[in-house]
C-alpha positions, 0 to 999 in steps of 0.5 A: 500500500502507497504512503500517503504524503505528509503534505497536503495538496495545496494548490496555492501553495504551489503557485506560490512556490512555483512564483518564488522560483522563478523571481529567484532563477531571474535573479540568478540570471541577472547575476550571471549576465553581470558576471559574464559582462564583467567576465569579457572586460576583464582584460582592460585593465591591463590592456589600458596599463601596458598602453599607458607606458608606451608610447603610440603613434598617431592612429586612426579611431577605425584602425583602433577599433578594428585592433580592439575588435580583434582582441575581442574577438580572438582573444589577447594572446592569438593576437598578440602572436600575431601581432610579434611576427611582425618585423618592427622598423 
């Protein structure tokens, strides 16, 4: 014979319940989005200290971008590699 449950049904209960987890995983959302944007500029910094040393030529803001696009998108060390092959003046 099947146990009987110690808890009643309580259809509002539920409900309520149901509410209280989906504000909580919203929260959890919430969270994760903003450690996932601080995750993908945590680099700056860094970038932002090594650039603060050395001195830079004039550049223009398009090639600027297309430089920090890159390191976006390939991230710091593949480019910096690629950046060492080439042959400075």
């Amino acid at each position: 014979m099947p146990r009987t449950s110690s808890k009643p049904d309580d259809l509002t209960a539920i409900h309520a319940r149901r509410e209280e987890l989906r504000a909580e995983l919203a929260q959890l959302e919430q969270r994760a989005k903003e450690v996932e944007t601080a995750a993908r500029d945590a680099g700056r910094p860094v970038l932002v200290a090594a650039l603060d040393r050395i001195k830079i030529a004039a550049i223009d803001k398009t090639d600027a971008r297309v430089i920090a696009t890159a390191i976006s998108t390939h991230g710091g060390k593949l480019v910096a590699a690629h950046l060492a092959t080439l042959q400075t003046a």
